[in-house]
KOLKOL-929176 format. One line per 5 residues: number of its first residue (from 1); for each residue z, y, x of C-alpha. Coordinates in nm, 2 decimals. Layout:
<babas>
NUM	Z:Y:X  ...
</babas>
This chain:
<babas>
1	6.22:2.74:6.12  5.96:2.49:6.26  5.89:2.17:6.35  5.95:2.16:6.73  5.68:2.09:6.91
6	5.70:1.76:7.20  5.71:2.02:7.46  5.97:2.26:7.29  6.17:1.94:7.19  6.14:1.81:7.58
11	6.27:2.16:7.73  6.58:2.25:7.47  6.68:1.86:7.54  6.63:1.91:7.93  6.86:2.23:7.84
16	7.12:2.08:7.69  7.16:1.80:7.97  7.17:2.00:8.21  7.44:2.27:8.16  7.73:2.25:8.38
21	8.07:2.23:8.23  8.16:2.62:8.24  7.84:2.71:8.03  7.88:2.41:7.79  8.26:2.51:7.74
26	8.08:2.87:7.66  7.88:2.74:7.41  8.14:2.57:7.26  8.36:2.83:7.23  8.12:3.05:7.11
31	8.07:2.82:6.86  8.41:2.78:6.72  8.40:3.14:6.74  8.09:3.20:6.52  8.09:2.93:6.31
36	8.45:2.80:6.25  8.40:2.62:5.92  8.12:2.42:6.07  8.28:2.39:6.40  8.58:2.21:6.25
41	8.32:2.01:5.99  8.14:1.82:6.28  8.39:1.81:6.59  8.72:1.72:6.37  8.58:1.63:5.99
46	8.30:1.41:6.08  8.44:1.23:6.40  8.76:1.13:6.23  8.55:0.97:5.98  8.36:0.80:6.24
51	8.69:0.72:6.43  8.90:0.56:6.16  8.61:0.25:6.23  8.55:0.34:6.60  8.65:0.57:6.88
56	8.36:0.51:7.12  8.08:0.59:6.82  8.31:0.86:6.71  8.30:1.01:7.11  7.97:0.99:7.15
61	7.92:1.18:6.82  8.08:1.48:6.94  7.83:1.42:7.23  7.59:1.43:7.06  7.66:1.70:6.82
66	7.70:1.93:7.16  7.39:1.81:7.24  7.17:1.94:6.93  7.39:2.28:6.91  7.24:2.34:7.27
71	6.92:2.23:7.18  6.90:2.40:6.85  7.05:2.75:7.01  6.78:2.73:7.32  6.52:2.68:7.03
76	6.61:2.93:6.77  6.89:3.16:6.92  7.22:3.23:6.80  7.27:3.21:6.44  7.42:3.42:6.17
81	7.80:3.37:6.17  7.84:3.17:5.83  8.14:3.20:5.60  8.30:2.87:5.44  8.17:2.93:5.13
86	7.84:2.89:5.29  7.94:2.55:5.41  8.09:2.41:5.09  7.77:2.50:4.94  7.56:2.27:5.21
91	7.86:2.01:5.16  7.78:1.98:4.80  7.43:1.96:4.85  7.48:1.66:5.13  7.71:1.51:4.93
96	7.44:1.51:4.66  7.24:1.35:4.89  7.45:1.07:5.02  7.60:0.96:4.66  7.21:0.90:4.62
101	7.14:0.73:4.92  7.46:0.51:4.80  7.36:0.43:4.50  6.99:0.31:4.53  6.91:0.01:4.45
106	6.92:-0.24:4.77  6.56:-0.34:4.69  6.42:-0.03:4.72  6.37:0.19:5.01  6.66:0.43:5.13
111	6.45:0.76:5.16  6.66:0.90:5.48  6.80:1.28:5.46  6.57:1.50:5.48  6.60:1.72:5.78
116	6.25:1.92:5.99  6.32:1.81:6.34  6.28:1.44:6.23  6.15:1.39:6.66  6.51:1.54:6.75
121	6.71:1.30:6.46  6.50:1.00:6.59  6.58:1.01:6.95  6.96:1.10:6.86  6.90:0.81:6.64
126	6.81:0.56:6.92  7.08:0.69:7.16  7.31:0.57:6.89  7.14:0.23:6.87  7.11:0.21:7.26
131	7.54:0.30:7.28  7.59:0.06:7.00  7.41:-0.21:7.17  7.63:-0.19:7.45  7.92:-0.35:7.26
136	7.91:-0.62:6.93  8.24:-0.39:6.80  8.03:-0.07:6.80  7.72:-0.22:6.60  7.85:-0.21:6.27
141	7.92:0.14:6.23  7.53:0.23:6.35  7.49:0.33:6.03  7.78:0.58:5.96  7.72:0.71:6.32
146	7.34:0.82:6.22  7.41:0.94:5.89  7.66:1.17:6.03  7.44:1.27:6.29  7.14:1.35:6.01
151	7.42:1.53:5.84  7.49:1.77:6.08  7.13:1.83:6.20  7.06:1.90:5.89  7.37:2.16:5.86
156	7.22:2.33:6.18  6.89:2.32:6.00  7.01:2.52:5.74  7.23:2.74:5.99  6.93:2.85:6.17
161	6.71:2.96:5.87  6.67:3.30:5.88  6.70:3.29:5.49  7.09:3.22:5.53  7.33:3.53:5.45
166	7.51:3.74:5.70  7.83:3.80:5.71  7.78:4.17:5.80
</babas>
């Protein structure tokens, strides 16, 4: 995988705004299809744990999550189906991750999830501050919003290396 450039970024975003609902219902279901395990992780796991603090961050979650599927898909093509093994292994690892983030001292720097497309988690990023803004109830959970969101770019990071197994 690379780092997408502006223009690639630009077109695989204008992408996945513009699909009508047929094709994005496609892609959907193509996902739940392919990819079952991480289907369920970020449109049921992840939004219920953004939805226990707040239903409109938790809705434009799944947005969003739609959003870089399409984006990742137009960029790298259809990735190898996954089994949930797979995904328990990436789990772990995040969960690594986030029990560090968590426990960091408050004085220091929070070094952010690593993920490649850094452009694509910054503008998802800001589209979570902009909804947020919108409302005083929805700014507090800005945080659990984007760390979700780095989450599961970074699970279709790791989706979309061509290093990942096949189930066939």
């Amino acid at each position: 995988m690379h780092v997408l450039t502006d223009q690639e970024l630009y077109t695989a975003m204008m992408y996945a705004r513009n699909i009508n609902e047929s094709d994005g219902q496609e892609i959907l279901n193509g996902f739940h299809i392919e990819q079952p395990a991480l289907a369920e992780t970020i449109f049921n796991i992840f939004p219920a744990l953004v939805a226990e603090k707040n239903r409109d961050m938790s809705n434009l979650f799944m947005d969003l999550c739609f959003d870089a599927i399409c984006i990742y898909e137009h960029a790298f093509g259809k990735a190898a189906a996954q089994t949930e093994d797979w995904l328990v292994s990436q789990m772990e690892m995040l969960g690594t991750e986030f029990m560090l983030l968590s426990t960091a001292n408050p004085s220091e720097k929070k070094k952010p999830i690593k993920v490649i497309q850094v452009k694509l988690l910054n503008i998802m990023k800001e589209s979570i501050d902009d909804y947020a803004s919108e409302s005083p109830s929805r700014v507090k959970y800005i945080e659990l919003t984007q760390n979700m969101m780095a989450a599961t770019i970074q699970l279709l990071e790791k989706l979309h290396r061509k290093d990942t197994k096949k189930l066939h």
